[in-house]
Backbone bond lengths (Angstrom), bond angles and torsions (degrees), N, CA, C in turn:
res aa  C-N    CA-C-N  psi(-1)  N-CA   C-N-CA  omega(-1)  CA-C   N-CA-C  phi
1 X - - - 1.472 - - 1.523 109.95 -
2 X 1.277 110.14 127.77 1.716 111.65 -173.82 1.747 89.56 -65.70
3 X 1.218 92.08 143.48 1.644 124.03 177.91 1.899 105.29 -109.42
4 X 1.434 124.85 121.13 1.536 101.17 -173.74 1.407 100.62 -110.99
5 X 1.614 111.56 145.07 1.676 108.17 173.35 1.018 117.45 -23.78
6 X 1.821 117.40 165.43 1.013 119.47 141.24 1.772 134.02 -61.86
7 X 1.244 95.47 128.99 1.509 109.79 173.43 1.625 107.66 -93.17
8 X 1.811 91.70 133.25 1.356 99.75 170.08 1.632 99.51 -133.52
9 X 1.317 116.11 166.25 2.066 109.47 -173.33 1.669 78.59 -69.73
10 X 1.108 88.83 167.24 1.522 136.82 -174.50 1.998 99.06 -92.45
11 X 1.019 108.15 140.59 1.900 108.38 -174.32 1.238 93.09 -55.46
12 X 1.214 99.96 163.02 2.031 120.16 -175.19 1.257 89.68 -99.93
13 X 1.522 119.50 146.39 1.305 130.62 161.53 1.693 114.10 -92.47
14 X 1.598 113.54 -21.59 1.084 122.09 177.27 1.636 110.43 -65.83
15 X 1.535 127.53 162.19 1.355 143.54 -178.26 1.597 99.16 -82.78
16 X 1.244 130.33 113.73 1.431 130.87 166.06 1.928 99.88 -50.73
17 X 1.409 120.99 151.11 0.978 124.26 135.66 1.672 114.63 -159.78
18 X 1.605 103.44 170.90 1.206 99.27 -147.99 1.456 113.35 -70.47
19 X 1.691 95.24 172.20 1.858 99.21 -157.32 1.504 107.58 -70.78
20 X 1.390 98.77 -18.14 1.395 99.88 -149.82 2.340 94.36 -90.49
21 X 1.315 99.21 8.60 1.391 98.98 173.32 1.910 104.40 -74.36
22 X 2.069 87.98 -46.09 1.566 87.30 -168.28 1.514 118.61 -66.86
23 X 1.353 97.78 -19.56 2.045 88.78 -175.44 1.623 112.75 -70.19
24 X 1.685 102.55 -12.82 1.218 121.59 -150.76 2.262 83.92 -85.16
25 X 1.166 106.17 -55.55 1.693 114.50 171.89 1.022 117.80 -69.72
26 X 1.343 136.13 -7.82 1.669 146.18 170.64 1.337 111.31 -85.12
27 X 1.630 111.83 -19.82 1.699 98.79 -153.95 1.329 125.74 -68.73
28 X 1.915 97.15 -9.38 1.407 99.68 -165.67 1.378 101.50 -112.58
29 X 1.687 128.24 10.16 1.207 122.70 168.90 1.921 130.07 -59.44
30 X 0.800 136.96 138.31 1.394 133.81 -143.62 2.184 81.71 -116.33
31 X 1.660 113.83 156.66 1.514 115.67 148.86 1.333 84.17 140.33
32 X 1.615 112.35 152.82 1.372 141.50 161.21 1.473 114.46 -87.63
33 X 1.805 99.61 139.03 1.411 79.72 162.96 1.281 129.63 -100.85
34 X 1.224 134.12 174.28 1.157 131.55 -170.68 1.640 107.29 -124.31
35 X 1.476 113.95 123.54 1.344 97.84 165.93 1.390 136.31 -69.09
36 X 1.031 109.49 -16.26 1.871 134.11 170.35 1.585 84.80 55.07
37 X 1.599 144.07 78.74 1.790 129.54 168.48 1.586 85.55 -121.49
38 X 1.294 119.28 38.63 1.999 106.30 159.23 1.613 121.84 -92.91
39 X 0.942 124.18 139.99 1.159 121.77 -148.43 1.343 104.86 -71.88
40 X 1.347 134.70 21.85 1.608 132.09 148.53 1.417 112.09 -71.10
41 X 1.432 130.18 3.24 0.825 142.83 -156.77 1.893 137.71 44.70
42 X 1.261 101.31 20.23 1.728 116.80 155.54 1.814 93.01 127.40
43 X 1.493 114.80 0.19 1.269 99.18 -160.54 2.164 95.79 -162.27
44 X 1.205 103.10 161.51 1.592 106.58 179.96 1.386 108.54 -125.50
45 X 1.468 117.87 176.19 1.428 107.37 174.32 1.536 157.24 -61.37
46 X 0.923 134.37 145.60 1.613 114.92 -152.55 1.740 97.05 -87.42
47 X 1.188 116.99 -164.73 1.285 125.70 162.82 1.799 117.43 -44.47
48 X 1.084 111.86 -45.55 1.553 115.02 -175.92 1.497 115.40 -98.68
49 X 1.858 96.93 25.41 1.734 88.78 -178.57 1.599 119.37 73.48
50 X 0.944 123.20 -17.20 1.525 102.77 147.47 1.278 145.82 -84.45
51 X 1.193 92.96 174.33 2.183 96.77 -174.62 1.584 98.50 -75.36
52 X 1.793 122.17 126.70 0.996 129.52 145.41 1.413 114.95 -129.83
53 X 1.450 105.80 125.42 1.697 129.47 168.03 1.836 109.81 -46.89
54 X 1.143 82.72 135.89 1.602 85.94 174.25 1.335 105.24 -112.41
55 X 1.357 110.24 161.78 1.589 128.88 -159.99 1.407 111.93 -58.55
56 X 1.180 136.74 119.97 1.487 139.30 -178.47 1.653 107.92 101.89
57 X 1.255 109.92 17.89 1.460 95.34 178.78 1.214 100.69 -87.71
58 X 1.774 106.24 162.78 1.471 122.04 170.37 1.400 116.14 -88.28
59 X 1.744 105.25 140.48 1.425 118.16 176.34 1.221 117.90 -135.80
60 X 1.498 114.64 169.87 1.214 135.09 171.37 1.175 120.73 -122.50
61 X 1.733 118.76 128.19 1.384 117.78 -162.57 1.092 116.58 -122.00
62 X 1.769 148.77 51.57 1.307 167.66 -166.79 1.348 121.29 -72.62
63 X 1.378 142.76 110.35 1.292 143.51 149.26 1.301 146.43 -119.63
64 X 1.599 79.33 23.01 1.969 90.91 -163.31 1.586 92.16 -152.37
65 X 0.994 125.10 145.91 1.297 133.89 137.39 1.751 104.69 109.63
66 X 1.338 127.49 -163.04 1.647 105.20 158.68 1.076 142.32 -107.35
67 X 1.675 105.92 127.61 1.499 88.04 -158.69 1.337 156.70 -45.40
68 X 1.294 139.45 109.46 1.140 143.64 158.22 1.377 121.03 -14.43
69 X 1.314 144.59 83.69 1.393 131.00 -170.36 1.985 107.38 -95.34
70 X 1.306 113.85 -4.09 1.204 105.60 -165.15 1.640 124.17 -112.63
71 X 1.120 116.64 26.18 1.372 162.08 -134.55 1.788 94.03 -130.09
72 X 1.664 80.05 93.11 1.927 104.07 -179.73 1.287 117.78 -71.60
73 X 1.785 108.69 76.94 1.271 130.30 154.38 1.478 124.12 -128.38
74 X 1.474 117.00 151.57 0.921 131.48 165.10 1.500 117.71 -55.78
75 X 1.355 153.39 -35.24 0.715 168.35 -82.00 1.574 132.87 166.73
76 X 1.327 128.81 76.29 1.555 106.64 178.50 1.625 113.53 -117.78
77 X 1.028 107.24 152.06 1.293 138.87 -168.34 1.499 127.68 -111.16
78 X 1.430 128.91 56.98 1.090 143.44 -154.14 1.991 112.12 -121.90
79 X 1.760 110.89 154.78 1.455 128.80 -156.99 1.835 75.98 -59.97
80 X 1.646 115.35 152.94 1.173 118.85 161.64 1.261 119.72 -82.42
81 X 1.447 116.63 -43.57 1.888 135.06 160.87 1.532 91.77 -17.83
82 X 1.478 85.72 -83.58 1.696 97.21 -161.05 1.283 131.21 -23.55
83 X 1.651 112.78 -61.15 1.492 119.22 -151.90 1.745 88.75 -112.86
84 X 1.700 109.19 153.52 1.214 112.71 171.79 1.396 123.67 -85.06
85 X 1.434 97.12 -152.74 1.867 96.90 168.81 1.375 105.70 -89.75
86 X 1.124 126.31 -11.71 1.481 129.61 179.08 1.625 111.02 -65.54
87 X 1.089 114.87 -43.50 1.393 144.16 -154.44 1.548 96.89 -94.99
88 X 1.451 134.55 -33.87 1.623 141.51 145.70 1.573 108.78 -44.52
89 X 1.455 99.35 -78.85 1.762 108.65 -153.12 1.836 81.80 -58.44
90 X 1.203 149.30 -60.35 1.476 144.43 166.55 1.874 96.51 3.13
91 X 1.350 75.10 -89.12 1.833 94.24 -171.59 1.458 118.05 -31.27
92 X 1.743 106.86 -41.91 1.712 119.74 -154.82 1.731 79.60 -78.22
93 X 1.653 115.07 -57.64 1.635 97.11 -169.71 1.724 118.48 -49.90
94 X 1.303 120.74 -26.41 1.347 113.32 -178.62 1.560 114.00 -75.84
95 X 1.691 118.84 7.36 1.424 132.97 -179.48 1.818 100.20 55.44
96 X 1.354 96.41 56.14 1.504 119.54 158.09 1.760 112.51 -99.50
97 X 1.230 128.50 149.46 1.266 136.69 166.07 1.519 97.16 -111.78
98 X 1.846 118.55 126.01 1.228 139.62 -169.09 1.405 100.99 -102.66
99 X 1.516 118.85 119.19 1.315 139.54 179.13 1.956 96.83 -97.24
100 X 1.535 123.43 133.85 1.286 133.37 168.22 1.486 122.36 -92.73
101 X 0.905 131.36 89.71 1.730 120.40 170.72 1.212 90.79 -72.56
102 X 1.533 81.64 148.15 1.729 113.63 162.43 1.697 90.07 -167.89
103 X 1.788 102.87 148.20 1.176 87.82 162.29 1.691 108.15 -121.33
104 X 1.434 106.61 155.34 1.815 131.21 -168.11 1.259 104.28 -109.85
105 X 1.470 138.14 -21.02 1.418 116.46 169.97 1.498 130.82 -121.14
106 X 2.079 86.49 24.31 1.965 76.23 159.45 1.994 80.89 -163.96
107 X 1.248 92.51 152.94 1.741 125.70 166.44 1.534 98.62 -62.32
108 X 1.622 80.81 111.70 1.960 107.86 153.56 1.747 109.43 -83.07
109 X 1.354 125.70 149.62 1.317 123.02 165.19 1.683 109.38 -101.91
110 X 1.471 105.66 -3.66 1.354 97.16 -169.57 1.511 104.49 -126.12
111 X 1.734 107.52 39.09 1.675 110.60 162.27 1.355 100.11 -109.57
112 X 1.251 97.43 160.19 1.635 109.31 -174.71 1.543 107.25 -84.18
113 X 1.431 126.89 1.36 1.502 120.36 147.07 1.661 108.15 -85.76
114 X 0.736 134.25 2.13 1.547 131.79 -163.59 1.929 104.61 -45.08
115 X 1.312 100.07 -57.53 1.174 113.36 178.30 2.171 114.26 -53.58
116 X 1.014 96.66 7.65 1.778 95.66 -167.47 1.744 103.12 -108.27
117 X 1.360 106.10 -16.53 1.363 111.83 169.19 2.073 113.42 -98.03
118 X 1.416 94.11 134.35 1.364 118.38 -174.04 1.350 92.92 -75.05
119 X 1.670 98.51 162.69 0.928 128.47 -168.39 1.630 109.00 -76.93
120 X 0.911 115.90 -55.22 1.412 136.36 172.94 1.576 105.92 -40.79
121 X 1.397 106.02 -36.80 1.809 87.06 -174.23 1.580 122.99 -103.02
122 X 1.410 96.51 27.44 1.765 125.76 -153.98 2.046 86.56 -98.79
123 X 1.021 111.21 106.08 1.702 105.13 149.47 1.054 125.48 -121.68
124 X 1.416 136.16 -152.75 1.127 142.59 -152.82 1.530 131.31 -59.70
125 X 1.105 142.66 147.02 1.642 133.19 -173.95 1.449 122.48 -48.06
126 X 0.969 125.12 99.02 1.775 111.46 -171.00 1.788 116.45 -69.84
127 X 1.325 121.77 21.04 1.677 120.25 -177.48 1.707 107.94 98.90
128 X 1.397 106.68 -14.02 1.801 84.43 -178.72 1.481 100.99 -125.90
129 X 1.221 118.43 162.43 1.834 108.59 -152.58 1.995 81.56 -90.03
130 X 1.257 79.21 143.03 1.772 111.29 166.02 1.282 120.50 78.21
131 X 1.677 97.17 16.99 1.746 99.62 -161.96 2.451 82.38 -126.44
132 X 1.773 107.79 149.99 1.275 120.14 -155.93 1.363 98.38 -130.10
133 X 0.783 142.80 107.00 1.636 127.18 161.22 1.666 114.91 -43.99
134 X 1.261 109.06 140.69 1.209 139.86 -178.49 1.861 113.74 -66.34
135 X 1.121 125.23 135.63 1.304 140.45 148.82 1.534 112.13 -64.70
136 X 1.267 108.86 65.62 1.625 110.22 -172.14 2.011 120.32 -64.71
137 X 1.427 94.63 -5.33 1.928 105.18 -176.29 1.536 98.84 -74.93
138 X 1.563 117.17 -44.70 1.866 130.08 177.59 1.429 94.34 -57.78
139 X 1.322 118.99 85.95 1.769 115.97 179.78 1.618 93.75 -101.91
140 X 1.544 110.91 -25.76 1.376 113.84 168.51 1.561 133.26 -60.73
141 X 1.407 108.25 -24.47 1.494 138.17 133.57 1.128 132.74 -16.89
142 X 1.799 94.96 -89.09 1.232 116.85 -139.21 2.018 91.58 -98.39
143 X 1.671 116.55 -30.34 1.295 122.36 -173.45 1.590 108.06 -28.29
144 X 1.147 111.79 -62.49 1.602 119.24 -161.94 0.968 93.65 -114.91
145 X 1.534 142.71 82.26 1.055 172.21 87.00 1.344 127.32 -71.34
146 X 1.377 96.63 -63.52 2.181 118.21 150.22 1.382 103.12 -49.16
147 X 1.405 103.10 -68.28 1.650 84.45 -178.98 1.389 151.66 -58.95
148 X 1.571 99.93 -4.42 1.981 115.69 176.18 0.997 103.97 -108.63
149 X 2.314 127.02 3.03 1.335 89.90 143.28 1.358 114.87 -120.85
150 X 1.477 121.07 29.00 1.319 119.70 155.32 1.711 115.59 -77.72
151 X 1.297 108.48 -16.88 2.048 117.25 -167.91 1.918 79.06 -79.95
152 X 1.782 116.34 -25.93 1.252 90.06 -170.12 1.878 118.73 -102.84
153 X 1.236 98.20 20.93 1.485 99.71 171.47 1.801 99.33 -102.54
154 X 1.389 110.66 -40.74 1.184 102.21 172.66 1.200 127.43 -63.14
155 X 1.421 143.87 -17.21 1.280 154.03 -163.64 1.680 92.27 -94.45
156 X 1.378 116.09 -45.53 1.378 103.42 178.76 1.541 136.18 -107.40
157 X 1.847 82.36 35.88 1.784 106.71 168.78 1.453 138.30 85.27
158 X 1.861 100.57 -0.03 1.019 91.10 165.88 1.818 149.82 -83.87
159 X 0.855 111.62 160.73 1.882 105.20 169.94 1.248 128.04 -39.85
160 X 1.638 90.01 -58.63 1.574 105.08 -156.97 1.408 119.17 -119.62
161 X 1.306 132.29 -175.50 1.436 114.99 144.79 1.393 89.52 -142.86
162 X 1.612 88.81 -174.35 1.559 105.68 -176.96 1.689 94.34 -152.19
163 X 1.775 117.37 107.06 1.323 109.48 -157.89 2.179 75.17 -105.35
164 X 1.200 79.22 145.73 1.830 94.13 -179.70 1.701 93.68 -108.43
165 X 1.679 95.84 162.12 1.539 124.30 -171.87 1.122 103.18 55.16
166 X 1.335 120.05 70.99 1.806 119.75 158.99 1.810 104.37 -106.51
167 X 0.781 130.81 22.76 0.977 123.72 143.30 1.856 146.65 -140.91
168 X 1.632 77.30 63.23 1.748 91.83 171.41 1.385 135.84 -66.54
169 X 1.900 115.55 -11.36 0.907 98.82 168.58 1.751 128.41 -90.59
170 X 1.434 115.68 26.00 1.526 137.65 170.79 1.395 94.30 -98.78
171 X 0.940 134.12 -11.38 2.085 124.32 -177.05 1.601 98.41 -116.73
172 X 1.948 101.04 174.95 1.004 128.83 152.35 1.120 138.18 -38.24
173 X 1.849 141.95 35.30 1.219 124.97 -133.83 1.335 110.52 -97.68
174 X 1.280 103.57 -21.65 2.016 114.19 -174.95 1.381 104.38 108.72
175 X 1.424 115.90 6.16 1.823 90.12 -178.87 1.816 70.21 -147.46
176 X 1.787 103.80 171.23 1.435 125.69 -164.38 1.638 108.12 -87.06
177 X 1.448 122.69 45.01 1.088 121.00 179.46 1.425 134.11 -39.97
178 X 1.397 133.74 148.49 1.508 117.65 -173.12 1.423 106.56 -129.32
179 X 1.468 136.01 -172.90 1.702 147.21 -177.82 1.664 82.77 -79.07
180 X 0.778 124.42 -68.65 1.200 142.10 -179.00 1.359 105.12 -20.34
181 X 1.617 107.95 -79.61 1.414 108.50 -167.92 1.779 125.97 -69.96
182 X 1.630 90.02 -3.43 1.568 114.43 -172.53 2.054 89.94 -80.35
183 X 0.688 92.45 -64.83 1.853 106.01 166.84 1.278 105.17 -6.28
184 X 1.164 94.87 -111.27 1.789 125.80 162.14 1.437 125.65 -26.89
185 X 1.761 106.98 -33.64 1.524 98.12 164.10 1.747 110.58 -85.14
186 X 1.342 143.41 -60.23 1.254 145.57 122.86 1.519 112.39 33.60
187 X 1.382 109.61 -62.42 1.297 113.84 -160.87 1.549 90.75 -102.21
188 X 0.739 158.49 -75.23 1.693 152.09 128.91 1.947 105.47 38.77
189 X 1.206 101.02 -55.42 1.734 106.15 -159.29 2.127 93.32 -102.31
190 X 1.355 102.34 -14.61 1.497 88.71 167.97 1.296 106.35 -76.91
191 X 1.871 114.94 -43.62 1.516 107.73 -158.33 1.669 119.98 -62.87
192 X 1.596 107.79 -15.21 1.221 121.33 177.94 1.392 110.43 -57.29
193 X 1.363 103.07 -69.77 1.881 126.52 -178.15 1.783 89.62 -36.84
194 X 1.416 99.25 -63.88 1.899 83.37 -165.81 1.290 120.98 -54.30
195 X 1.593 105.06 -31.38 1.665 112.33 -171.44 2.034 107.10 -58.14
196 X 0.914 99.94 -31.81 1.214 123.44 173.53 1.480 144.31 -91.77
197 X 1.834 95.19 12.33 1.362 133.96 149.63 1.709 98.20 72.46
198 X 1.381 132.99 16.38 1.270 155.85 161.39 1.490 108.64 -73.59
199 X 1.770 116.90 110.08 2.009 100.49 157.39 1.526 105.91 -71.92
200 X 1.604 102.30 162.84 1.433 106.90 170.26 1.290 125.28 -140.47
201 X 1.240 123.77 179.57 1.852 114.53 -158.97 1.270 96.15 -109.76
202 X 1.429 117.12 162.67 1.703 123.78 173.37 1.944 86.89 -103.17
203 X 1.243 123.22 132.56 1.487 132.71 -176.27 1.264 93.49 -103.23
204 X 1.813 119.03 110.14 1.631 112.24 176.36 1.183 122.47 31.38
205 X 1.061 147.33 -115.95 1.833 142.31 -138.17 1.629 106.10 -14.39
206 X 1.502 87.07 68.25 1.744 114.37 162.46 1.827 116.42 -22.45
207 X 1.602 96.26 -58.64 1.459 115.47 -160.29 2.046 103.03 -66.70
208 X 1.170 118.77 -18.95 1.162 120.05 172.63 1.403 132.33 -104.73
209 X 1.590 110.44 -2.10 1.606 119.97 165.48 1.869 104.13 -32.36
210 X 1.273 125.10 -75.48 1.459 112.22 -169.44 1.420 119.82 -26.10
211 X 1.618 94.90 -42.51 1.742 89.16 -170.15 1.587 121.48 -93.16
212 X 1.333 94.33 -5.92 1.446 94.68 -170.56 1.697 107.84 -134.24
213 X 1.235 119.03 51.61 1.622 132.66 175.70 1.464 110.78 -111.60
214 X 1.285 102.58 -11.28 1.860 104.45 162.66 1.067 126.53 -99.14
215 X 1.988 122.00 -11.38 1.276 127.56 155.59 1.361 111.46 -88.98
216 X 0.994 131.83 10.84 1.630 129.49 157.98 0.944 108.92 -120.47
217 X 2.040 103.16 166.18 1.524 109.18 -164.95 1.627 92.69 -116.47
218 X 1.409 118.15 -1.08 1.629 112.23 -176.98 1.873 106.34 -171.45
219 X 1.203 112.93 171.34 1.262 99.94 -177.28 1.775 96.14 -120.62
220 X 1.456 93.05 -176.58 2.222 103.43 170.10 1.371 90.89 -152.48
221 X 0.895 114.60 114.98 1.118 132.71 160.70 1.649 126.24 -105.32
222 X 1.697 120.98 124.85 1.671 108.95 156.18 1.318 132.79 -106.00
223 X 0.878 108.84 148.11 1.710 119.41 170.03 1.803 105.42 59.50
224 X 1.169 120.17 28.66 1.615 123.72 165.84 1.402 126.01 -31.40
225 X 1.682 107.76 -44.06 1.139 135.77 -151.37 2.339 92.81 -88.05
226 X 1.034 100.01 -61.37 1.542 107.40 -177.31 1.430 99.98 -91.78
227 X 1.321 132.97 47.53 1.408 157.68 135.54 1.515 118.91 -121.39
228 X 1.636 127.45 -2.87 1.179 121.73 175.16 1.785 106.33 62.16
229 X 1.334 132.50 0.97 1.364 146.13 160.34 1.476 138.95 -71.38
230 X 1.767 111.10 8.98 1.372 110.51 -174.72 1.554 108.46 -93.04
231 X 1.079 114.03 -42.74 2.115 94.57 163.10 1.198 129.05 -55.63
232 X 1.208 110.83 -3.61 1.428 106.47 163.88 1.833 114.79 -83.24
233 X 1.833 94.09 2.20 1.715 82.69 170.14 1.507 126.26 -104.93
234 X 1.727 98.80 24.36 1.943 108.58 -171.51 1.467 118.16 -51.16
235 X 1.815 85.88 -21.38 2.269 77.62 -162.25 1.366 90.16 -65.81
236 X 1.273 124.72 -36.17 1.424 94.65 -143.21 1.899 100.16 -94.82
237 X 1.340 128.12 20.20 1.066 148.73 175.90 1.610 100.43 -84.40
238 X 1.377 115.12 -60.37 1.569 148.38 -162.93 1.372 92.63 -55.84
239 X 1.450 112.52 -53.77 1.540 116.76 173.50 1.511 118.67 -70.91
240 X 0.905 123.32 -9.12 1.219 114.24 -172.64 1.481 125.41 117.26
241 X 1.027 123.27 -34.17 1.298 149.27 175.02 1.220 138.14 -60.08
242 X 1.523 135.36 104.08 1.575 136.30 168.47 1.258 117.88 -4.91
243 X 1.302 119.62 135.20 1.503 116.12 132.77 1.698 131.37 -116.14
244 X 0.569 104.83 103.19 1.515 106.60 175.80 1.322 129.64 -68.10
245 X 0.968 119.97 141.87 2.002 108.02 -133.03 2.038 96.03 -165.42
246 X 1.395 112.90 129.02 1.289 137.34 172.32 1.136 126.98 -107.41
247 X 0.905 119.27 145.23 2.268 103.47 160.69 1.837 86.40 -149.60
248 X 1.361 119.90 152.79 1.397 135.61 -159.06 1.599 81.23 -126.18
249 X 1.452 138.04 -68.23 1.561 127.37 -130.47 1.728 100.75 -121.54
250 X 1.424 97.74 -9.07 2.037 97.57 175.53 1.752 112.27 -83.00
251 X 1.170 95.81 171.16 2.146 103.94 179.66 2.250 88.05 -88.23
252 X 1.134 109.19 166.40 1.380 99.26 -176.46 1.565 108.04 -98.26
253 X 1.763 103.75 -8.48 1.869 117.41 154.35 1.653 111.96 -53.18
254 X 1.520 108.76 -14.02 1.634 102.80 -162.41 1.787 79.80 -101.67
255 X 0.826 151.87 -53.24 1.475 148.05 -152.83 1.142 106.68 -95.87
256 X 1.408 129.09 -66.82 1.787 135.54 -164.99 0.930 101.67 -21.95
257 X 1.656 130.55 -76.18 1.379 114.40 -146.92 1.657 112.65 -66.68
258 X 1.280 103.57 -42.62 1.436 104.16 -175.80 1.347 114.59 -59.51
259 X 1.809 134.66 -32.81 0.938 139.50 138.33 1.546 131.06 -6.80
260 X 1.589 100.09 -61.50 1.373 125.42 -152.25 1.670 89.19 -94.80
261 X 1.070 130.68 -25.59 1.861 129.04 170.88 0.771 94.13 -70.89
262 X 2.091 146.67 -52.65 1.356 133.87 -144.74 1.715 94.51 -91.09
263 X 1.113 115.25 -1.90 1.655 112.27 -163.36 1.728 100.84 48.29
264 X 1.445 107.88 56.01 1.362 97.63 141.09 1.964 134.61 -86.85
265 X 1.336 117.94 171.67 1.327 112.51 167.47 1.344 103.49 -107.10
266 X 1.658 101.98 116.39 1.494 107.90 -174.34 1.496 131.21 -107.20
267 X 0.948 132.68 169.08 1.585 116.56 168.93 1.803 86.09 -158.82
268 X 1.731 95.37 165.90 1.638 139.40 148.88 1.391 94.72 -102.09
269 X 1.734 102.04 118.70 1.524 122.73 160.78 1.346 107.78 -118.38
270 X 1.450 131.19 136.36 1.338 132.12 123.23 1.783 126.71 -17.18
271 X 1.030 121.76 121.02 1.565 113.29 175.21 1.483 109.85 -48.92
272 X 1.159 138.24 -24.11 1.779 126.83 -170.40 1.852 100.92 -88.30
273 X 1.732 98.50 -9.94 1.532 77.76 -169.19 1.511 135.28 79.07
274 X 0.881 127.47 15.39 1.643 160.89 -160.57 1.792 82.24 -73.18
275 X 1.261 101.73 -170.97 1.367 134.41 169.72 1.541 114.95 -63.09
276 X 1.197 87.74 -61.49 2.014 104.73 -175.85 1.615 113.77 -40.14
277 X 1.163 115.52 121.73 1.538 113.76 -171.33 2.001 100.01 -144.48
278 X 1.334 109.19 173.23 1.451 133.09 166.57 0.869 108.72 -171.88
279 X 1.535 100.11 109.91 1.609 130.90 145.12 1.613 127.94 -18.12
280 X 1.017 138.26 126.49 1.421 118.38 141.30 1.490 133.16 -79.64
């Protein structure tokens, strides 16, 4: 069974500042949280018939190790490669809603499509070994590429996805990326997920929530909290909508509450992403 590196986030392009600014801009935010653990999975359908999570639901965030299935959330969030349809309909009977990773804006060497992406649309190292940032402008490319492995989260039942590295044009990628072309690719890899009756997450690229919180049905966010960057995730609260939310290196005394005002969905992860989690 393929085993995948360890994952660690990728460097922040954002300016750290201190935490104690954000509790200081949070204090007057108003909301309950909600555990959302009913077996609709924290949320009902949106306008177009899909499943969207509502704000404060509970999740589970797994990509390494074996899975944990018994782990009191509404919500799990697991590699699509990895687990089958067996390992879905599992989840759906425990009145779980199944979230798909895959990631769409940079080259794995250790997926078994690896070989289907050209050379040409391969740039620079994005921080985790064997993985490239994407030529996201080659949509002529890259379209149906995204799309055979979105046909493959849907084929093996899940809801949602959650496509990682959408925001390469804030990094190092090797080619002259723009807001623009970040846009258009973004909105490109949601319209798929919907076509394919799947909601999907906006993965960080903070700086483009305004424009793009009506083509998503939820966000993922890391480390917001020890970036002073989580009010910048209200729209998609405002709407109705999840956030799904990490911190790796804070106490969960340093985040929760402020968390728990924005009605985010929070956790303490380990960097590998394992099983091991805390709630706020």
């Amino acid at each position: 069974m393929y085993i995948p590196p360890l994952r660690v986030p990728a460097r922040r392009t954002a300016r750290p500042v201190l935490f104690a600014v954000l509790l200081l801009l949070l204090a007057g935010c108003a909301g309950r949280p909600d555990g959302g653990d009913g077996a609709d999975g924290g949320g009902g359908p949106s306008a177009g018939g899909r499943w969207r999570p509502r704000p404060g639901t509970s999740w589970q965030w797994q990509l390494s190790g074996r899975l944990d299935t018994s782990v009191e959330a509404a919500v799990y969030d697991i590699d699509g490669f990895d687990h089958s349809r067996a390992t879905v309909a599992r989840l759906h009977r425990a009145g779980r809603k199944v979230i798909c990773y895959v990631s769409t804006g940079a080259w794995e060497d250790f997926r078994p499509d690896a070989g289907k992406f050209p050379k040409a649309v391969l740039g620079g190292g994005n921080g985790w070994k064997g993985e490239r940032w994407l030529d996201i402008r080659r949509t002529e490319v890259l379209e149906p590429l995204v799309a055979d492995r979105l046909d493959m989260c849907r084929d093996k039942g899940f809801d949602a996805v959650e496509p990682d590295n959408m925001d390469g044009y804030r990094n190092r990628t090797g080619f002259p990326l723009t807001a623009a072309d970040q846009l258009r690719y973004n909105r490109l890899v949601a319209r798929l997920a919907h076509e394919r009756g799947m909601s999907v997450g906006l993965k960080n690229d903070l700086d483009q929530i305004p424009e793009l919180v009506g083509d998503f049905d939820f966000a993922v966010d890391e480390q917001c909290a020890q970036y002073g960057e989580c009010a910048r995730l209200k729209p998609f609260v405002a709407a109705g909508k999840a956030v799904f939310h990490v911190e790796y290196e804070l106490r969960t005394d340093d985040f929760c509450p402020a968390s728990r005002r924005l009605r985010l969905s929070s956790l303490l992860k380990k960097y590998d992403l394992g099983a091991w989690r805390r709630a706020c």
